[in-house]
C-alpha positions as CSV (number, residue, x, y, z in Angstrom):
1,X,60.4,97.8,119.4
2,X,58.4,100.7,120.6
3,X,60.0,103.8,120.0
4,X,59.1,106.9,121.9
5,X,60.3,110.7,120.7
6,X,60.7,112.5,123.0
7,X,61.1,116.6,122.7
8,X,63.1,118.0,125.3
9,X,62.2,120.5,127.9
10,X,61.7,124.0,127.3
11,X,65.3,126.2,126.5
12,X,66.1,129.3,127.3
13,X,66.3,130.1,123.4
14,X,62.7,128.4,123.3
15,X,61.6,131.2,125.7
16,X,63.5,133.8,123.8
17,X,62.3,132.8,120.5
18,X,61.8,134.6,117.2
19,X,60.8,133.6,113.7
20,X,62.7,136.2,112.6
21,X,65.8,134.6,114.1
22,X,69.3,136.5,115.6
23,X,66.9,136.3,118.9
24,X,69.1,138.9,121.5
25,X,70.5,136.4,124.0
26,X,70.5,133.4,121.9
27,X,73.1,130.5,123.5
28,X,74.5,128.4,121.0
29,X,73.9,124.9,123.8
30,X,71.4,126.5,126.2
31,X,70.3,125.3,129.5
32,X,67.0,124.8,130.0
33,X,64.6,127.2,131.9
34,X,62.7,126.9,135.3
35,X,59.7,126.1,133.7
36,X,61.7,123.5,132.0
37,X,63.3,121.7,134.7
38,X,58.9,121.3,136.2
39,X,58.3,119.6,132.6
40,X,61.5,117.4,133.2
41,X,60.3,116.7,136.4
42,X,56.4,116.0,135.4
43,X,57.7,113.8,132.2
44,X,60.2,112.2,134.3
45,X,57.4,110.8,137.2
46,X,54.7,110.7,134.1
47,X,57.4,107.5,132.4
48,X,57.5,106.1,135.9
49,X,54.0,105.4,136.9
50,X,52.6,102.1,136.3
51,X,49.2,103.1,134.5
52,X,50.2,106.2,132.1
53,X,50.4,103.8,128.8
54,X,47.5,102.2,127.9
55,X,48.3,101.6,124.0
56,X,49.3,98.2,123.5
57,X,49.9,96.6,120.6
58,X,47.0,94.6,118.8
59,X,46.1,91.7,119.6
60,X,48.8,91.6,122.3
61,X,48.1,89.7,125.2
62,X,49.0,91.6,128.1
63,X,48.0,93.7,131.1
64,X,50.6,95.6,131.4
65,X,50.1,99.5,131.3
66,X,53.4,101.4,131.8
67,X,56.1,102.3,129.4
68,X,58.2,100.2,130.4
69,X,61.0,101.7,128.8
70,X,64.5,99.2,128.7
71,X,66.9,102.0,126.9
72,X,67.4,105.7,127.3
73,X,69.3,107.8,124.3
74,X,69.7,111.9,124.2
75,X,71.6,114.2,122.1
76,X,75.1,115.6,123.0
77,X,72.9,119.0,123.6
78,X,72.7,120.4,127.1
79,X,69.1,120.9,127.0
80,X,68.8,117.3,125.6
81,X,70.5,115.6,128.2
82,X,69.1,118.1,131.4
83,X,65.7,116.6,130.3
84,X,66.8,113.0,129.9
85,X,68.3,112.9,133.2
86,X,64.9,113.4,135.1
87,X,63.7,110.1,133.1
88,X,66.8,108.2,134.2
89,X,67.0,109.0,137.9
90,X,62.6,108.5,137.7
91,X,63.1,105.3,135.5
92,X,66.5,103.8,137.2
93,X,67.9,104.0,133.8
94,X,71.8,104.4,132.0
95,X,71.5,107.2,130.0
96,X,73.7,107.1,126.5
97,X,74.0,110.2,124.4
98,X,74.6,109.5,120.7
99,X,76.8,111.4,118.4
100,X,73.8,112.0,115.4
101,X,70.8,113.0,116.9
102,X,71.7,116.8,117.9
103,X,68.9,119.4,116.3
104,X,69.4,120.7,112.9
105,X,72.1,123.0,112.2
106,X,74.4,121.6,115.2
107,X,76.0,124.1,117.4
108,X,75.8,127.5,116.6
109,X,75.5,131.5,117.1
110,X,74.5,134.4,114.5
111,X,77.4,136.2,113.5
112,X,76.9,140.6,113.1
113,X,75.4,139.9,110.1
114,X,72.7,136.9,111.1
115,X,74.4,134.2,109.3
116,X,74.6,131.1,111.0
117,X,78.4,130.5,112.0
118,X,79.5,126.4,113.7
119,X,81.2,126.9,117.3
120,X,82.8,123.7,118.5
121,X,80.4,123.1,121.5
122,X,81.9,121.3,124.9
123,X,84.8,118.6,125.0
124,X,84.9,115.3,126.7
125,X,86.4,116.2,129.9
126,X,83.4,118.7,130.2
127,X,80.9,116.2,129.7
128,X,82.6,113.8,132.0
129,X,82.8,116.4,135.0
130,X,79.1,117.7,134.4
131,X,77.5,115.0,133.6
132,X,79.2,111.8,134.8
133,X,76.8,109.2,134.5
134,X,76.4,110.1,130.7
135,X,77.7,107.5,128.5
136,X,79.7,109.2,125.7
137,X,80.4,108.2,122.6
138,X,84.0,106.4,122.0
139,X,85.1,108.4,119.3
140,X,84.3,111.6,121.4
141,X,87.6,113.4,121.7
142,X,88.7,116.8,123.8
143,X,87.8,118.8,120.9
144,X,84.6,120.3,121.2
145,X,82.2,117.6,119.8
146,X,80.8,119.5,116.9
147,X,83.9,121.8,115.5
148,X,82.4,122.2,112.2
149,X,80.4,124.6,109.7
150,X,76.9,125.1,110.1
151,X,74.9,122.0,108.7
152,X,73.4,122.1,105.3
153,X,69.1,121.6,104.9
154,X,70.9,118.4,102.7
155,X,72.8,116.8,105.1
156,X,70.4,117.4,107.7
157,X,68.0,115.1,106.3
158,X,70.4,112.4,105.4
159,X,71.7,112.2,109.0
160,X,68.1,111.9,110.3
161,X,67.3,108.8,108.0
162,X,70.9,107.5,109.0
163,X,69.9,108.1,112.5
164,X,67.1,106.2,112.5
165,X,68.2,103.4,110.2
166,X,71.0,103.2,113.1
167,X,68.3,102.4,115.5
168,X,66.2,100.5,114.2
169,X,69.5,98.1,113.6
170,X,70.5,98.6,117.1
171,X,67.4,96.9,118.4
172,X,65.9,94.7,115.6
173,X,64.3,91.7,116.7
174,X,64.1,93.1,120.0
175,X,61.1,93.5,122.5
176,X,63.2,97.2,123.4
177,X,60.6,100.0,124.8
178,X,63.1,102.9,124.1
179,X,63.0,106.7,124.8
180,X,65.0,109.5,122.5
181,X,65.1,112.8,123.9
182,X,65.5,114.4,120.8
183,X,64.5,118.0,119.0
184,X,61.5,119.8,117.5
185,X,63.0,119.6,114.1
186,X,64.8,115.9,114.4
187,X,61.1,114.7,115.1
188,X,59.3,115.8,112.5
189,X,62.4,114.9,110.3
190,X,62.4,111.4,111.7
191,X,58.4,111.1,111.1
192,X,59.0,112.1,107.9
193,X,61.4,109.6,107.2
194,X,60.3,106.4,108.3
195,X,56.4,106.8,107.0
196,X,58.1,108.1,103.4
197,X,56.2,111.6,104.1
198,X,57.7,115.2,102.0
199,X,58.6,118.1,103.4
200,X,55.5,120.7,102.2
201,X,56.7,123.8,101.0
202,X,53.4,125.6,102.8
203,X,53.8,123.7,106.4
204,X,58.1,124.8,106.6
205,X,57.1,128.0,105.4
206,X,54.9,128.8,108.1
207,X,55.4,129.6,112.0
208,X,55.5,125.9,112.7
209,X,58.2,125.2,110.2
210,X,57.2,121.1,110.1
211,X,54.5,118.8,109.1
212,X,54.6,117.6,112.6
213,X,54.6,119.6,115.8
214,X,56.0,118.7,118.9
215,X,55.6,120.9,122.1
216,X,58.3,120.9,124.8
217,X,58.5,117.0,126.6
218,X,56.0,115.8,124.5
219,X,55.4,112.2,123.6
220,X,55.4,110.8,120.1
221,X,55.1,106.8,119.3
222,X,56.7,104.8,116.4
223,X,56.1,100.9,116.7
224,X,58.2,98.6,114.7
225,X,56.5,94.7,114.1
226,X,57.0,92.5,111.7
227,X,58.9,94.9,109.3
228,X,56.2,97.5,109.8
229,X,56.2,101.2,111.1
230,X,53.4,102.4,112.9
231,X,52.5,106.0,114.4
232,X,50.7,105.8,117.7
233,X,50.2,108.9,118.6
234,X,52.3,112.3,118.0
235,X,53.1,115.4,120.7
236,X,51.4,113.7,123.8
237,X,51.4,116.4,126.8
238,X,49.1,115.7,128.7
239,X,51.7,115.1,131.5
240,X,51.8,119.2,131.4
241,X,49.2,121.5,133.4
242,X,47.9,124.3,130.8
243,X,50.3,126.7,132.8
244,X,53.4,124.6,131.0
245,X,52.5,123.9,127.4
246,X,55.4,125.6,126.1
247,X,57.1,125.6,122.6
């Protein structure tokens, strides 16, 4: 399998953001900007062409130079599935959300005194009427889809390696080229993960808060052969023009 990360497109909190946090006009499940939907857009006709992946495997006879991608995944986000929509109408590809792959913390909003407080986020029948070639998850009910507290640090990084235990499973043995349009902090999280890598006090400290950065729609590569895990390449953007390297 050839797994590709994907980061979605810029959000209106991205635009609004603050390391600070409590950013005035934060959305718990934002859209995503104008700038955004021209990232989506470039990203999206970037996976289509025929000659944008040149990094084959080793030793792999071929002359093929696309993605090629066979399976599409997002988040139940807004911003996650906005972006992975371009890739699926460019690509002529179902897109399936999946329940565990939201960004860390789930849904939320500051309450007066900037603690973090759950909302529920949208229901099913929302989903279905705004988005109704997403595939939902079954157990997905009316109730808004994350109706909980805020997400511990803990189980944060538990679901992550769950996560991605889940998909290597889901495609093992499997030629698959498959795209997740994920989160800034679910990719670096994942990274960490599968190459056994700790979370440095100094890098989550800092502005960055990760050991690995990813920009808005950018590109990062896992391979799986033979039992082994392989980075490619991490936060490729080179779909962007210099006037749309956002974070």
């Amino acid at each position: 399998m050839k797994l590709y990360l994907i980061r979605h497109a810029q959000s209106a909190n991205n635009e609004i953001y603050s390391p600070e946090g409590n950013e005035p006009g934060r959305h718990p499940d934002p859209e995503i900007t104008e700038a955004g939907h021209r990232q989506a857009g470039l990203l999206a006709a970037h996976f289509a062409r025929h000659d944008t992946e040149p990094r084959q495997r080793p030793f792999q006879s071929t002359s093929c130079l696309n993605y090629g991608l066979t399976h599409l995944y997002c988040s139940l986000m807004t911003r996650s599935i906005l972006t992975a929509e371009y890739i699926a109408r460019a690509c002529d590809l179902p897109l399936q959300a999946l329940p565990d792959i939201f960004e860390k913390y789930g849904v939320y909003q500051y309450d007066g005194t900037g603690i973090r407080q759950g909302v529920p986020g949208p229901s099913r029948a929302y989903f279905e009427e705004r988005f109704p070639t997403l595939a939902l998850p079954d157990e997905m009910g009316e109730q808004g889809w994350w109706s909980r507290p805020v997400e511990s640090d803990q189980a944060f990084l538990q679901r992550v390696k769950k996560a991605m235990m889940n998909i290597r499973q889901r495609h093992a043995g499997e030629d698959d080229s498959v795209g997740m349009v994920v989160h800034g902090d679910f990719i670096d999280q994942s990274i960490n993960a599968l190459m056994g890598v700790s979370r440095s006090d100094e890098n989550y400290s800092a502005d960055w808060e990760a050991n690995w950065v990813s920009h808005n729609t950018s590109i990062s590569r896992i391979d799986f052969i033979n039992g082994s895990q392989n980075v490619i390449y991490l936060n490729r953007i080179d779909h962007l023009s210099t006037d749309l390297v956002t974070w």
